[in-house]
C-alpha atoms as a printed R data frame, in Angstrom:
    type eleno elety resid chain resno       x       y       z
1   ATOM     1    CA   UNK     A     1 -75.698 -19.550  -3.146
2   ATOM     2    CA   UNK     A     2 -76.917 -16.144  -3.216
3   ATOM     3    CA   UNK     A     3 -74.905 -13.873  -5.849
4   ATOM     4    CA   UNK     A     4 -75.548 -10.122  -5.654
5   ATOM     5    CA   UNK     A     5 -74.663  -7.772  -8.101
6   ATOM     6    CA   UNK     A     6 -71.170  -5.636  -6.992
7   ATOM     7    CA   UNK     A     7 -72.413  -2.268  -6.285
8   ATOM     8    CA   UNK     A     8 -70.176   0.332  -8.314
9   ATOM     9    CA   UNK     A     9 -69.652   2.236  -4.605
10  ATOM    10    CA   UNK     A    10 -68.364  -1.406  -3.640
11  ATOM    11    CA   UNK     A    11 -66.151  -1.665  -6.562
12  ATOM    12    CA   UNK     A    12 -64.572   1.464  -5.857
13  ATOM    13    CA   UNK     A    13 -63.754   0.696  -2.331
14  ATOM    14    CA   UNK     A    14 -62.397  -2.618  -3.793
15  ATOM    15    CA   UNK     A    15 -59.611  -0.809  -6.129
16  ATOM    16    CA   UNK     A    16 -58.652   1.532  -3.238
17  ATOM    17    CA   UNK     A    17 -58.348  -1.135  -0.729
18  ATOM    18    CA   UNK     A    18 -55.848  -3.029  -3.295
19  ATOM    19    CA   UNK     A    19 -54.086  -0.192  -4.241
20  ATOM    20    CA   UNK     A    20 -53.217   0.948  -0.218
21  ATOM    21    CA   UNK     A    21 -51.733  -2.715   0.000
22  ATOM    22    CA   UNK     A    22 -49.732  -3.007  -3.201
23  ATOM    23    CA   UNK     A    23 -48.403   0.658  -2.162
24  ATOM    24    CA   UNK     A    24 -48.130  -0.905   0.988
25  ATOM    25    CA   UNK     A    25 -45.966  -3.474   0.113
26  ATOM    26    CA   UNK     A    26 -43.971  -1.587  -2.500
27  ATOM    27    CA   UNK     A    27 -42.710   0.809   0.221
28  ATOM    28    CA   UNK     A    28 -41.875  -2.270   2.475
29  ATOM    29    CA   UNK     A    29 -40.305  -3.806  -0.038
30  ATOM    30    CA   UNK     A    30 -38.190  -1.262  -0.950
31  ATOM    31    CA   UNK     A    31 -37.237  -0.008   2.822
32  ATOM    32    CA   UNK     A    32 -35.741  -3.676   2.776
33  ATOM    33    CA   UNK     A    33 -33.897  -4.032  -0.605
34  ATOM    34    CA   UNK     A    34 -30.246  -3.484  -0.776
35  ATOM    35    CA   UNK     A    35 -31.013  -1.235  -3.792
36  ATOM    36    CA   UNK     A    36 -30.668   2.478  -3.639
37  ATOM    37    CA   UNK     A    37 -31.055   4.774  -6.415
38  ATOM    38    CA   UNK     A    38 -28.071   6.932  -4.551
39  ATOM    39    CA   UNK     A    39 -25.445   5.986  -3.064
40  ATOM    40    CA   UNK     A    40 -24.559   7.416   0.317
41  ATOM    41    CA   UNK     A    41 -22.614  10.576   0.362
42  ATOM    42    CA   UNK     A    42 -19.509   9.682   2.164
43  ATOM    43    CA   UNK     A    43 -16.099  11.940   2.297
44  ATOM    44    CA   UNK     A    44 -13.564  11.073  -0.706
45  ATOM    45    CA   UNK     A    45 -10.810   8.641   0.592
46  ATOM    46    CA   UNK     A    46  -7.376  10.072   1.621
47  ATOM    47    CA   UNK     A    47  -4.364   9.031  -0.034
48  ATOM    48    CA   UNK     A    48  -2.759   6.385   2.459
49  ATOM    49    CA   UNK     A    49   0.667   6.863   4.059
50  ATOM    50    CA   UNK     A    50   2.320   4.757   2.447
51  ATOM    51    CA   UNK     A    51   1.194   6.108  -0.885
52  ATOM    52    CA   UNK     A    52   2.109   9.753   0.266
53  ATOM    53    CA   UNK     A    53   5.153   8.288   1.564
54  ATOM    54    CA   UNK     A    54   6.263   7.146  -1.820
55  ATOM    55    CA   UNK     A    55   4.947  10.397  -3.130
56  ATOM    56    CA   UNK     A    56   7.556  11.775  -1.169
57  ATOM    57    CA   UNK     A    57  10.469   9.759  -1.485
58  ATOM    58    CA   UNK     A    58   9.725  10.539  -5.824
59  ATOM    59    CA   UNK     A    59  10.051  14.154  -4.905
60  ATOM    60    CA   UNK     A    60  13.252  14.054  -2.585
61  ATOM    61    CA   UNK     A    61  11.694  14.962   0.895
62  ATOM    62    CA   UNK     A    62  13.036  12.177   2.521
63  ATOM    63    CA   UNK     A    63  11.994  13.868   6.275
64  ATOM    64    CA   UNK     A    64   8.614  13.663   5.109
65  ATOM    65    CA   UNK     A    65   9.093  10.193   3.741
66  ATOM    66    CA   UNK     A    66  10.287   9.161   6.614
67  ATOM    67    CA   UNK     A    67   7.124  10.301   9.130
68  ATOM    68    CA   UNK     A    68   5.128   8.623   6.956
69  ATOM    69    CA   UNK     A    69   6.099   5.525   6.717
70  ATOM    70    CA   UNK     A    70   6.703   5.770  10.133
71  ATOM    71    CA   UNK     A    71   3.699   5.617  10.616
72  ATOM    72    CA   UNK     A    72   2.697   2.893   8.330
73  ATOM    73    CA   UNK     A    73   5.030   0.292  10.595
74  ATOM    74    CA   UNK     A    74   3.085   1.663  13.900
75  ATOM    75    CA   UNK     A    75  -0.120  -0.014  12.124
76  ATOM    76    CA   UNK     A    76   1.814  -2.689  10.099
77  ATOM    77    CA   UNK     A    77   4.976  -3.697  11.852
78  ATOM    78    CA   UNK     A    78   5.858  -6.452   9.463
79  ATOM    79    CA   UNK     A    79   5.774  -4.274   6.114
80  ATOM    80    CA   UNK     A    80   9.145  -5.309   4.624
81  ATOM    81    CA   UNK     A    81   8.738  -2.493   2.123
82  ATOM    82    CA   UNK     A    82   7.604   0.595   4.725
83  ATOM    83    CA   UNK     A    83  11.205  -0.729   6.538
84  ATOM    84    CA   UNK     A    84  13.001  -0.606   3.414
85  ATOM    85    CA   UNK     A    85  11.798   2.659   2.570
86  ATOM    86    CA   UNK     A    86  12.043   4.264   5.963
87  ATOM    87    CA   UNK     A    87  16.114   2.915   5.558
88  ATOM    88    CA   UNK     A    88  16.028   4.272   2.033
89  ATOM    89    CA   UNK     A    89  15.036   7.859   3.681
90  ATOM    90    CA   UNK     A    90  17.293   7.678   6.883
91  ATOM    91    CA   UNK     A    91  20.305   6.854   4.395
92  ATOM    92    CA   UNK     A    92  19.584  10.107   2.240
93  ATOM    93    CA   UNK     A    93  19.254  11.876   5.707
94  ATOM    94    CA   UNK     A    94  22.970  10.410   6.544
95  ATOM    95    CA   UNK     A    95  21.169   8.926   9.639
96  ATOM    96    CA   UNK     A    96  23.107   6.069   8.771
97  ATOM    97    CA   UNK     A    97  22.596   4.113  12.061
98  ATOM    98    CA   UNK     A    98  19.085   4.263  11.923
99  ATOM    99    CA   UNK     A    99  19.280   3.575   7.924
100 ATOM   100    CA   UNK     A   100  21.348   0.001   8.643
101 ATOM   101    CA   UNK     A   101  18.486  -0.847  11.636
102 ATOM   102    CA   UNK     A   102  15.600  -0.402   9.526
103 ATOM   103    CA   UNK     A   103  17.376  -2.502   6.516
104 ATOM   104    CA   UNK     A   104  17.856  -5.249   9.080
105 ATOM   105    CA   UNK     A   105  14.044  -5.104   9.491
106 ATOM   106    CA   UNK     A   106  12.890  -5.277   6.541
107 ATOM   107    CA   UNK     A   107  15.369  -8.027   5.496
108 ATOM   108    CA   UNK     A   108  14.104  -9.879   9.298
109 ATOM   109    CA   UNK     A   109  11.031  -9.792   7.931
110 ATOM   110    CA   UNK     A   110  12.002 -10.845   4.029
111 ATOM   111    CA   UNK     A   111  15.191 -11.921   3.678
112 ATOM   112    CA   UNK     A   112  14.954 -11.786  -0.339
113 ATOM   113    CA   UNK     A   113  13.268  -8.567  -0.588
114 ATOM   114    CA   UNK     A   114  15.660  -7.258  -3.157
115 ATOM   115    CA   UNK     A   115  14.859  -3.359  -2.611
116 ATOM   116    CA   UNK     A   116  16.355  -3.653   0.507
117 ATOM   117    CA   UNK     A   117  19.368  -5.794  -0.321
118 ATOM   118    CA   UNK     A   118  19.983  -3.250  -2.606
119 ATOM   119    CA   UNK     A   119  20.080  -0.521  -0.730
120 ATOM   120    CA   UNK     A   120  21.709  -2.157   1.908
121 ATOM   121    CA   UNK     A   121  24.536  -2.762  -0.108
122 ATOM   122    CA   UNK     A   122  24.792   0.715  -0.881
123 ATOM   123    CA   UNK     A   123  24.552   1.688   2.799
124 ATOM   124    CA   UNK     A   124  27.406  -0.819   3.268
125 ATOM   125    CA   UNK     A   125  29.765   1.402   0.372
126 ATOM   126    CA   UNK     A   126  28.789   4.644   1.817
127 ATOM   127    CA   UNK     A   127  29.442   3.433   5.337
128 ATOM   128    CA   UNK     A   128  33.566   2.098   3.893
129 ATOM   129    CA   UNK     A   129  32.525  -1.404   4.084
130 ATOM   130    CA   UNK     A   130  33.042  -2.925   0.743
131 ATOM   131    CA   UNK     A   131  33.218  -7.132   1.685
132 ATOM   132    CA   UNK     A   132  29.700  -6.556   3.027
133 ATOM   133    CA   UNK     A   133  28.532  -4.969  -0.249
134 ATOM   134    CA   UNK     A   134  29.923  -7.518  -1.989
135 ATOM   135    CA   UNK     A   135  27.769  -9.644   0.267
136 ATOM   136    CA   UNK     A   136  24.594  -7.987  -0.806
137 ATOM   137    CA   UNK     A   137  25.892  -8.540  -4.241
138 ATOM   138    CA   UNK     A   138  25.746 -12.831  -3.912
139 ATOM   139    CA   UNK     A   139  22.452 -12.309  -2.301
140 ATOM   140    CA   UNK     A   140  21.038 -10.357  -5.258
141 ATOM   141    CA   UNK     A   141  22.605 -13.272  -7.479
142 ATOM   142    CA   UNK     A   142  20.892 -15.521  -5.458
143 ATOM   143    CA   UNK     A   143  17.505 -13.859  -5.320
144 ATOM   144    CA   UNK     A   144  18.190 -13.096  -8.322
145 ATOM   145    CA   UNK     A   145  19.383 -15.983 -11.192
146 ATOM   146    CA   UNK     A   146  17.976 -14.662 -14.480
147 ATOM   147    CA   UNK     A   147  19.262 -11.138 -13.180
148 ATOM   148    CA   UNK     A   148  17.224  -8.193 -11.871
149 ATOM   149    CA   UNK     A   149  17.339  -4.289 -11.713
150 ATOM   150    CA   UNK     A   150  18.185  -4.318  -7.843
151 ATOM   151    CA   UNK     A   151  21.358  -6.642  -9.009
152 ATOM   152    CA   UNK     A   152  22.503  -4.286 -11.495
153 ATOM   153    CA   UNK     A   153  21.942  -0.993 -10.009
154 ATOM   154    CA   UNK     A   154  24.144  -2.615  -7.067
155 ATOM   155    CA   UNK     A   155  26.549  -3.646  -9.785
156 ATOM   156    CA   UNK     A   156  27.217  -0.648 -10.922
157 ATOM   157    CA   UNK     A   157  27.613   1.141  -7.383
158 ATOM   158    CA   UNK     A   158  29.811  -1.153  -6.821
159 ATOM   159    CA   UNK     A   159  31.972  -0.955  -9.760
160 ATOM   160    CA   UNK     A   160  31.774   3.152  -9.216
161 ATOM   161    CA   UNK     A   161  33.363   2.636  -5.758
162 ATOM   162    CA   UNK     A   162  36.262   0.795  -6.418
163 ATOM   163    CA   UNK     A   163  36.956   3.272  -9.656
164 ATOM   164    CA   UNK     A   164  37.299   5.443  -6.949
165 ATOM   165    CA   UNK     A   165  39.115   4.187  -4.443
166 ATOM   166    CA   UNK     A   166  41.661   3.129  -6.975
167 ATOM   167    CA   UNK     A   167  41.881   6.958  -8.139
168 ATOM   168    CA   UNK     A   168  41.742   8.061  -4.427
């Protein structure tokens, strides 16, 4: 075998030669890798309607309340708690009709859902009807053995209701 000497001119070609491929292959490699040193800008998320909706309901603007989780249903028909709510907002608006349908939603949906049992009941003693409160009342026991907030809250409404009809 014939070995020549590496010329320093050849040496030099050498390191540039494997330099342009490790650059190379750096820049491919990277151009592949799930790795970023940024992430990409993207437009800060917007509260969702059902989040505004309760936003809403907290401050009192039932109206509002109501469009929005109006349009929560459209998108998620069987969201017990956007039904409950959008009774919850109809019964502060008097709509009382349109309160008692969405109630019977949410509870055709989830019969236990104790928000709406609740409030249902309350419906019920606003509307004159106090057997069928009374009904939402042995639900809540049911739902609710150990006792819950919905239970007592319902309790209580209850108890205020025939105070007054006894004084009225």
């Amino acid at each position: 075998m014939n070995h020549q000497p590496i010329t320093r001119a050849a040496l030099d070609k050498l390191v540039w030669v494997l330099a342009l491929i490790l650059f190379s292959a750096a820049t491919v490699m990277a151009a592949g890798s799930s790795s970023i040193s940024r992430p990409p800008a993207s437009p800060p998320a917007q509260p969702a309607p059902y989040d505004l909706g309760v936003k809403a309901i907290r401050a009192g603007d039932y109206a509002r309340a109501l469009t929005l989780f109006q349009k929560v249903v459209q998108t998620e028909p069987r969201n017990a708690d956007a039904w409950n709510y959008i009774g919850f907002s109809h019964r502060h608006l008097k709509q009382y009709g349109e309160s008692l349908a969405a109630y019977q939603k949410a509870l055709g949906i989830n019969p236990d859902h104790r928000g709406a049992n609740e409030y249902l009941g309350e419906l019920y003693l606003r509307m004159g009807d106090l057997g069928k409160a009374r009904d939402r009342l042995d639900k809540l026991a049911a739902v609710c053995p150990s006792g819950c907030k919905e239970l007592d809250d319902l309790k209580q409404a209850v108890k205020a209701y025939e105070s007054a009809q006894k004084k009225g």
